[in-house]
C-alpha positions as CSV (number, residue, x, y, z in Angstrom):
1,X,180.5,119.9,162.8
2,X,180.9,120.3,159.4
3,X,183.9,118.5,158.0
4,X,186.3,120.4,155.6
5,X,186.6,118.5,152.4
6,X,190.0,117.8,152.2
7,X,191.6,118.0,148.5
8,X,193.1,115.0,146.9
9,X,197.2,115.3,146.8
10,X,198.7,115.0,143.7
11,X,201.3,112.0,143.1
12,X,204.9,113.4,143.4
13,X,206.5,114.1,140.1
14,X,210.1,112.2,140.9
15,X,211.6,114.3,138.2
16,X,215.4,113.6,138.9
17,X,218.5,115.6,137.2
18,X,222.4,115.2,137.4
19,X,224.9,117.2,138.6
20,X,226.6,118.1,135.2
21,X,229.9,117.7,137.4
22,X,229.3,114.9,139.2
23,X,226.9,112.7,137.6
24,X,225.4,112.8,140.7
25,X,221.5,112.3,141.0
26,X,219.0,115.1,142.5
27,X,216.1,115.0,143.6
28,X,213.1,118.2,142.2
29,X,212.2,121.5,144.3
30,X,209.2,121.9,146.2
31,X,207.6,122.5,143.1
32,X,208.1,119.5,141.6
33,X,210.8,121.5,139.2
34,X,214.0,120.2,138.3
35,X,216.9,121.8,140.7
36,X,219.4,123.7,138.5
37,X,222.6,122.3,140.3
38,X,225.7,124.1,139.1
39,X,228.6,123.5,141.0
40,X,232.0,125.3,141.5
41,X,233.5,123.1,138.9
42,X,231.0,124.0,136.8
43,X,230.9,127.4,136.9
44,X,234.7,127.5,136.7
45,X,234.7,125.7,133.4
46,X,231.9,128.2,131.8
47,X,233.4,131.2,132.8
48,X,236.7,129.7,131.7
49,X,235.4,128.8,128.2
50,X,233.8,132.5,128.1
51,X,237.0,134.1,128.8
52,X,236.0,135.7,132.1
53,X,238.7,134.2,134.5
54,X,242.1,132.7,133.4
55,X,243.2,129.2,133.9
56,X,245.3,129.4,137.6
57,X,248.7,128.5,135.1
58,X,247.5,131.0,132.6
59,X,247.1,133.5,135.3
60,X,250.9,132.3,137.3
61,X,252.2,133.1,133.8
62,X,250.6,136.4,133.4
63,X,251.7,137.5,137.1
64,X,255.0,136.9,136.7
65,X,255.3,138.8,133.3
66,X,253.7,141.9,135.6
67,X,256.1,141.5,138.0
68,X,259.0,141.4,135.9
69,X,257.6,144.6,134.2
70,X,257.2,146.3,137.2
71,X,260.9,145.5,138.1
72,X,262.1,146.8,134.7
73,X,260.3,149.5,135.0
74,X,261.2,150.8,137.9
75,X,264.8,150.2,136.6
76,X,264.0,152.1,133.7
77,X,261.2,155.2,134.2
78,X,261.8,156.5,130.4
79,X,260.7,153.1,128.8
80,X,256.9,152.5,128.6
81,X,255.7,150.4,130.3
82,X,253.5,148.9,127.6
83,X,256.1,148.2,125.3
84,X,257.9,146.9,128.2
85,X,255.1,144.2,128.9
86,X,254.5,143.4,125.2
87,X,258.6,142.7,124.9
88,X,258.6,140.5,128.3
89,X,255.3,138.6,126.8
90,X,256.3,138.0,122.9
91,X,260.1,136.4,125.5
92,X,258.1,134.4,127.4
93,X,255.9,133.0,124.7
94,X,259.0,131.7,123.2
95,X,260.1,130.0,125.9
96,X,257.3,128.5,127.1
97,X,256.9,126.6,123.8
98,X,260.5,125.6,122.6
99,X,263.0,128.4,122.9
100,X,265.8,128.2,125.0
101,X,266.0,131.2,127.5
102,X,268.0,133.7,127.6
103,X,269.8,135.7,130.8
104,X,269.6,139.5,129.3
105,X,266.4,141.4,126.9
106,X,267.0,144.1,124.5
107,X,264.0,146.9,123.8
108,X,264.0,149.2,121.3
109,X,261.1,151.0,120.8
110,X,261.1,152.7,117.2
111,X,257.8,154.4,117.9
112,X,260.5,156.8,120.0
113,X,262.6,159.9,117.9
114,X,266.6,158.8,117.4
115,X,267.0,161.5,119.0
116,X,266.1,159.7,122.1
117,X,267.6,157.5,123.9
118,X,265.5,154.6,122.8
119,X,267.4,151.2,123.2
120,X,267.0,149.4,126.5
121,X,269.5,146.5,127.9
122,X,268.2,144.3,131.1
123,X,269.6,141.8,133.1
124,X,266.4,139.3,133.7
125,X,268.2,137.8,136.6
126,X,269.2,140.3,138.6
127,X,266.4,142.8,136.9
128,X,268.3,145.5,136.5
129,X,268.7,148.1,133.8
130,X,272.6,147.4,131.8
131,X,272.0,150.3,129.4
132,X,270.1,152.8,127.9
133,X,271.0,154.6,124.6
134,X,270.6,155.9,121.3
135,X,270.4,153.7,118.6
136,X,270.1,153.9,114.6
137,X,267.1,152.8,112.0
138,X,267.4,152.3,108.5
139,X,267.7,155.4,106.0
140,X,264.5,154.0,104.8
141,X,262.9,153.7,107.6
142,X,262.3,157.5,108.0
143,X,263.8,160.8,109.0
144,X,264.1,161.2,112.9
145,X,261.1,158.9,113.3
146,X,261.1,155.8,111.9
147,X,257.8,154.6,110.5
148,X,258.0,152.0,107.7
149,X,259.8,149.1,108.5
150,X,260.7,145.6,105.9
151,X,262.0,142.1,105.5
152,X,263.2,142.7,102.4
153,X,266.9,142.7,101.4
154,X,268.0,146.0,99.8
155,X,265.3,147.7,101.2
156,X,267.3,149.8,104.2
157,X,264.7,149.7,106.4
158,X,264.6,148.4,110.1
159,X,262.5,145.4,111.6
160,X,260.4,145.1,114.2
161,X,259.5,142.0,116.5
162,X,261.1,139.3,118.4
163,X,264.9,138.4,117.4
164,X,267.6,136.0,119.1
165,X,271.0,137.4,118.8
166,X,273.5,134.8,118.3
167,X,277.1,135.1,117.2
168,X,279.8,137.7,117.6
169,X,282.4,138.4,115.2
170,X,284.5,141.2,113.8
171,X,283.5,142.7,110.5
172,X,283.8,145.6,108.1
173,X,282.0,147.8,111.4
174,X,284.3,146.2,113.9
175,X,283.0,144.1,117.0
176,X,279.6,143.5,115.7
177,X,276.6,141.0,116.8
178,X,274.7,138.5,114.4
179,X,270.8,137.5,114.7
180,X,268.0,135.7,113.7
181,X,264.5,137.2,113.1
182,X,262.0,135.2,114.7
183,X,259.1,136.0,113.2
184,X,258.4,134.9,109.4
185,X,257.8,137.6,106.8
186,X,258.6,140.3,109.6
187,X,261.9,139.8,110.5
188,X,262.5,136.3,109.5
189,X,265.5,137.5,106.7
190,X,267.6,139.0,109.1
191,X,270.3,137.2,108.2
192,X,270.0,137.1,104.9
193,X,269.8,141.0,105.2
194,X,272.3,141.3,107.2
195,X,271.0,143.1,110.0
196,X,273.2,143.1,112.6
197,X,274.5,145.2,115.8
198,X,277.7,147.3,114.8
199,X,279.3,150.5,116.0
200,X,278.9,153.4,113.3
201,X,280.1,157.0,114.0
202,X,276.8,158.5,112.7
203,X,275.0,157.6,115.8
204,X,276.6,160.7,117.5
205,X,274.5,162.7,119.6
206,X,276.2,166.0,118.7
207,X,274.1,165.4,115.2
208,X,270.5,166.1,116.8
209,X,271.8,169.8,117.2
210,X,272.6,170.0,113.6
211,X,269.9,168.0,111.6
212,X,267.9,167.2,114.7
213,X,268.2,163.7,114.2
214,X,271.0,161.0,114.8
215,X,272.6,159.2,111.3
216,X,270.9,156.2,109.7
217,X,271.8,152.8,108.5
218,X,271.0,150.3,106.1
219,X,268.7,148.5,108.8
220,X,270.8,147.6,111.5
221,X,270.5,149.0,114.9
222,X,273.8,150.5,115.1
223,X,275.2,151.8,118.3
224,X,277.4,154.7,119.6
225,X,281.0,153.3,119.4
226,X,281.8,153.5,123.4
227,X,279.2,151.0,123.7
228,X,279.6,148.8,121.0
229,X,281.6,146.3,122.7
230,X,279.4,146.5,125.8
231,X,276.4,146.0,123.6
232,X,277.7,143.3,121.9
233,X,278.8,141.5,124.8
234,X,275.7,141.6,127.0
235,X,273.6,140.2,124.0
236,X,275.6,137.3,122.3
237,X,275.1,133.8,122.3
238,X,271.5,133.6,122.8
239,X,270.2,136.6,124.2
240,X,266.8,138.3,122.7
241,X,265.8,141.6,121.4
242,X,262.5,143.0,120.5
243,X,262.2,145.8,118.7
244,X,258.6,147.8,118.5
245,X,256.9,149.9,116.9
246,X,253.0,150.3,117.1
247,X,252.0,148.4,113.1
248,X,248.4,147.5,113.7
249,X,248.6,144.5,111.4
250,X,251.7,143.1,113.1
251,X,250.1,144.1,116.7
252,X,247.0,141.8,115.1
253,X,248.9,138.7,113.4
254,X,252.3,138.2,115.6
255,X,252.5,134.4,117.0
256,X,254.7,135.8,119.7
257,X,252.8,139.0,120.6
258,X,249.2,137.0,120.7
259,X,251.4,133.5,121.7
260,X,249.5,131.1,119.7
261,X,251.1,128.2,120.8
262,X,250.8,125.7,118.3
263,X,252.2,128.0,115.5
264,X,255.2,129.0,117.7
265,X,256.2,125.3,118.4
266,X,256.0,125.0,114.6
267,X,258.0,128.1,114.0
268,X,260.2,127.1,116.6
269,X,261.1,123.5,115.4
């Protein structure tokens, strides 16, 4: 019986690699091949890096500003939702790196005819819609749309972005409301300008039959005067308005709107 030459077998390549989590040791594949050992961790961190899951705080944050969004907008079906999330988002930002938070949120949203009601007032702790009304832009801003906005004084044009009201007091307008803009070279001159939350007679609905458009200021969002004092008293001492309007270079650049953390602590300091 012939015998069946039997093939010398080569030595075993002990080619080991590490678990790049663990540090752990492995040993090759059948093939003498290096296992490719990736574990959960791992995977979590690269897809983290490329952007393709969110960080379980990151992702807390984000569903909460959904479901806050969803409340307000169910409290209030004529305000997009959109400009609803980017308002609750550019808030948050704030106060997750240094601002102190506030109880009620202002929305305007400019990108919306004055003669509609385009001002928005919510309670964030009970969720629930305060007010909805008309409110003014600046003579300069435009006719019944407003579409060019400033941070300069004199100009009489609105702002957009995030603000924190502060202070009320009684001026040449009546009850009025102070505020400081928030973000530098956009609204950051507020003050300075100005710019505050007064009751003017020009925001009179009756005017949209005639010019088809509600009066105009010199930059302040003015109010109807039945809800001036209202207005004023849901939003001082440390409330925060947003005001929007759809400027692709402030969409692209805003701290708040992108929340860059590190520049908002500094802004915030």
């Amino acid at each position: 019986m012939d015998r069946i030459a039997q093939r010398p077998v080569p030595p075993a390549r002990h080619h080991l690699v590490t678990d790049i989590a663990s540090g752990a040791p492995h040993e090759p594949n059948e093939q003498g091949e290096p296992k490719q050992v990736i574990t959960l961790q791992r995977l979590f961190l690269v897809l983290l890096s490329m952007g393709l899951v969110a960080s379980p705080a990151l992702a807390s944050d984000d569903s909460r500003v959904q479901k806050l969004v969803y409340a307000l907008s169910g409290e209030a079906p004529a305000a997009r939702p959109e400009v609803l999330k980017k308002a609750v988002s550019a808030m948050k930002c704030a106060v997750n790196n240094g601002v102190d938070s506030g109880d009620r949120l202002a929305v305007i949203d400019f990108s919306l005819p004055s003669s509609e009601r385009r001002l928005w007032i919510f309670d964030l702790q009970k969720k629930r819609l305060l007010l909805e009304d008309f409110v003014a832009h600046g003579q300069n801003s435009g006719d019944n749309y407003a579409n060019r906005f400033s941070n300069i004084v004199g100009s009489h044009q609105s702002s957009i972005g995030l603000f924190r009201t502060e202070e009320s007091y009684f001026g040449r307008h009546g009850y009025s409301l102070r505020m400081d803009g928030l973000e530098p070279g956009v609204n950051d001159r507020a003050r300075e300008r100005a710019i505050v939350i007064h009751a003017a007679d020009y925001v009179d609905p009756t005017w949209i039959e005639r010019q088809g458009r509600i009066g105009r200021s010199h930059g302040c969002p003015a109010v109807r005067p039945d809800i001036a004092e209202k207005v004023v008293d849901s939003l001082k001492d440390g409330q925060f308005l947003f005001t929007f309007y759809p400027d692709p270079e402030w969409l692209a650049s805003s701290a708040y709107l992108n929340c860059e953390p590190d520049r908002v602590a500094r802004l915030t300091q």
